[in-house]
Each structure stands twice: as structure tokens, then as C-alpha cells.
PASEBA-1860 file (N, C-alpha, C; in nm, 3 decimals):
! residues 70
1> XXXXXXXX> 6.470/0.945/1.207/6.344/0.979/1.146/6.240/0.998/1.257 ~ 6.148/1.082/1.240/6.046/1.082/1.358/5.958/1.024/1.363 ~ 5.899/1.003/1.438/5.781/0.961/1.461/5.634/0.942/1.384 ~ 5.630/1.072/1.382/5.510/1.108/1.322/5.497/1.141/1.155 ~ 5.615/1.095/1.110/5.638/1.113/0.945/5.602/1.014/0.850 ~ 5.584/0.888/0.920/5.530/0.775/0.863/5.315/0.779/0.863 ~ 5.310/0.847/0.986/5.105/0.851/1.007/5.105/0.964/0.897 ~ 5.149/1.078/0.933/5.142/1.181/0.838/5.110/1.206/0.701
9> XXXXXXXX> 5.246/1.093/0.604/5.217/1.062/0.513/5.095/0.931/0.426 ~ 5.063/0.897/0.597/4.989/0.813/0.509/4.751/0.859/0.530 ~ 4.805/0.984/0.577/4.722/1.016/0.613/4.752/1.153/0.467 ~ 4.802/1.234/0.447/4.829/1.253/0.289/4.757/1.185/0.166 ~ 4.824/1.028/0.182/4.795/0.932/0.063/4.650/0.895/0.042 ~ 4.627/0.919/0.181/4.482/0.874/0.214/4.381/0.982/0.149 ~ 4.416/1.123/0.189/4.363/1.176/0.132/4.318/1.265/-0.015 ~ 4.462/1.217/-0.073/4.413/1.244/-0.251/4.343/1.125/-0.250
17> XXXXXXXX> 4.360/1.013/-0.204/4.319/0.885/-0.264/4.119/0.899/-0.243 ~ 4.108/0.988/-0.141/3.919/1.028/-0.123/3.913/1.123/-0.253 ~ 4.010/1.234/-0.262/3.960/1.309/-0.348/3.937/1.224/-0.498 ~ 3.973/1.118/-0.503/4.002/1.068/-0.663/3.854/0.958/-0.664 ~ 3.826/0.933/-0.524/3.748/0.860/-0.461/3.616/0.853/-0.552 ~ 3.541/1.031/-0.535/3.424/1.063/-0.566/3.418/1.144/-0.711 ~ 3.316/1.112/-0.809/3.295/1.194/-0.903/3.335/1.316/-0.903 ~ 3.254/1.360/-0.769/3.280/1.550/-0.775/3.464/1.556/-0.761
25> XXXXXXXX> 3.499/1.523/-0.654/3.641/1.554/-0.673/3.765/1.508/-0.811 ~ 3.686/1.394/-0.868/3.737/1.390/-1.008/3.772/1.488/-1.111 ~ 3.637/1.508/-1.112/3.561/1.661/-1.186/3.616/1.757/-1.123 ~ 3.662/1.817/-1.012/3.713/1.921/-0.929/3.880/1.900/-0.996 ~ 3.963/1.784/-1.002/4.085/1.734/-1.072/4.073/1.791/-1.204 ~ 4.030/1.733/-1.265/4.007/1.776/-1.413/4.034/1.897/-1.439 ~ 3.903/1.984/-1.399/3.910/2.121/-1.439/4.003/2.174/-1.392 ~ 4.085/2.149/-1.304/4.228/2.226/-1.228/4.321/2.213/-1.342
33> XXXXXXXX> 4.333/2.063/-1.420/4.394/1.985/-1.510/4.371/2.103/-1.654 ~ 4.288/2.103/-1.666/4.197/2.118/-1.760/4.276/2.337/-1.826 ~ 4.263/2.413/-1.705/4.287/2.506/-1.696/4.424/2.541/-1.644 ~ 4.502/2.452/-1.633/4.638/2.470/-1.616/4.707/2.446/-1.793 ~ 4.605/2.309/-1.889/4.664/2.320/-1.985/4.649/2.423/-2.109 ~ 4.581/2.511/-2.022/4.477/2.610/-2.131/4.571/2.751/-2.114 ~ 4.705/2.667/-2.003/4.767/2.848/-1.990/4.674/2.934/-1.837 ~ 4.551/2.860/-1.771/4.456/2.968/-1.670/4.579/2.930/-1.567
41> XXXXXXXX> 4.543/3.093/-1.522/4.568/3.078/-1.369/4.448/2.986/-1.320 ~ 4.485/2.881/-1.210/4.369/2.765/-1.141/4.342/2.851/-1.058 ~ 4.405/2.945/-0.982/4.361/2.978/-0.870/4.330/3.190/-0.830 ~ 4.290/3.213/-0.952/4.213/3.326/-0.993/4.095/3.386/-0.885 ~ 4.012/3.303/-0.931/3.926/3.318/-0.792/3.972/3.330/-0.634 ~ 4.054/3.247/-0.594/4.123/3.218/-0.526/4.177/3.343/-0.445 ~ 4.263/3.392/-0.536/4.380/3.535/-0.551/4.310/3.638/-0.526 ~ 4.198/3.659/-0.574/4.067/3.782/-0.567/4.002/3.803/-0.457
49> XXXXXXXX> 3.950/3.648/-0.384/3.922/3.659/-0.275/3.978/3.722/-0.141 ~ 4.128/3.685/-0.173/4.243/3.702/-0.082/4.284/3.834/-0.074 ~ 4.279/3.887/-0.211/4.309/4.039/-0.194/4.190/4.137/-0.153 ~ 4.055/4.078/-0.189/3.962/4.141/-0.107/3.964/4.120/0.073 ~ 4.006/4.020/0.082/4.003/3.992/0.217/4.110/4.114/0.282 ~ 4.258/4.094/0.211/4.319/4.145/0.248/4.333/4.278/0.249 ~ 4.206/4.368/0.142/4.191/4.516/0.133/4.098/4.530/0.256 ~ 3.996/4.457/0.288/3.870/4.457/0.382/4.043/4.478/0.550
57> XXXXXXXX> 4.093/4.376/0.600/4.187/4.399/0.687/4.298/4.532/0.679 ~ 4.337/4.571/0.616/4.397/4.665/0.548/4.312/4.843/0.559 ~ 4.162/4.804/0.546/4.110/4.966/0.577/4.098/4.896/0.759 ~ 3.991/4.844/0.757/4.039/4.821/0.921/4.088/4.848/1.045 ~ 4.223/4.801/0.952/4.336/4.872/1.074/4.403/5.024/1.028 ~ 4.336/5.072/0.967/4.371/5.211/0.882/4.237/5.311/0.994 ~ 4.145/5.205/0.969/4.049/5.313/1.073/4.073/5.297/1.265 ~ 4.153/5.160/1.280/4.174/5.116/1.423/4.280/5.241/1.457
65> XXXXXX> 4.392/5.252/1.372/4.504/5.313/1.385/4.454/5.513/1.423 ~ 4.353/5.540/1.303/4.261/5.697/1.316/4.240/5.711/1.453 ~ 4.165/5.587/1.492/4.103/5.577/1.628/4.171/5.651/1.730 ~ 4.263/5.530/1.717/4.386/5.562/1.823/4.445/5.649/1.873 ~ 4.485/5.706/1.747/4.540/5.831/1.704/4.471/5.956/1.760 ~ 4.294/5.958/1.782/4.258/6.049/1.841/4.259/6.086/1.982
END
């Protein structure tokens, strides 16, 4: 076993154990809870962001590549 698999995990435990810690992250639990039993995608927003990000990188290198090309 290594080394570092025992700090790791307890540095893990440690940290749901903050998120459960504070109201807001309760409330942040919940609604994840909340919209997983409702059938939502949780991570919608999430997905949107990512594909904007990833259209924004995507023209980018579409205009780096034009560049080049000239």
C-alpha cells in the first residue's frame, strides 16, 4: 500500500465533512439531492458552460490555424 493513500483519504473525509459543516453547503447538498430526485440533470449549468468554453477554444484555434495558413 502506499504511502500517501492513508493522508489522502483522510483529507477526502475531511472534506465532505466541511461541506456538511456549513448551512450553505448543506443547502448546496440538498438541492443537488433535491434535483437528482426530480429526474434534473445537477449539472446543466455546468455542461453549458463547458460547451461554451469549449466553442469559445474551438473558433480560436480555427482562426490560429487561418493565420497560419496565410
Amino acid at each position: 500500500m502506499k504511502n500517501w493513500w492513508f493522508p489522502a483519504v483522510v483529507l477526502g473525509v475531511s472534506g465532505v465533512g466541511l461541506v456538511f459543516a456549513s448551512e450553505r453547503g448543506r443547502e448546496h447538498v440538498r438541492v443537488f439531492f433535491d434535483r437528482i430526485s426530480k429526474g434534473e440533470d445537477p449539472f446543466v449549468d455546468f455542461n453549458r458552460a463547458v460547451e461554451r468554453q469549449l466553442e469559445n477554444i474551438q473558433h480560436t484555434l480555427d482562426q490560429l490555424s487561418e493565420a497560419l495558413e496565410s
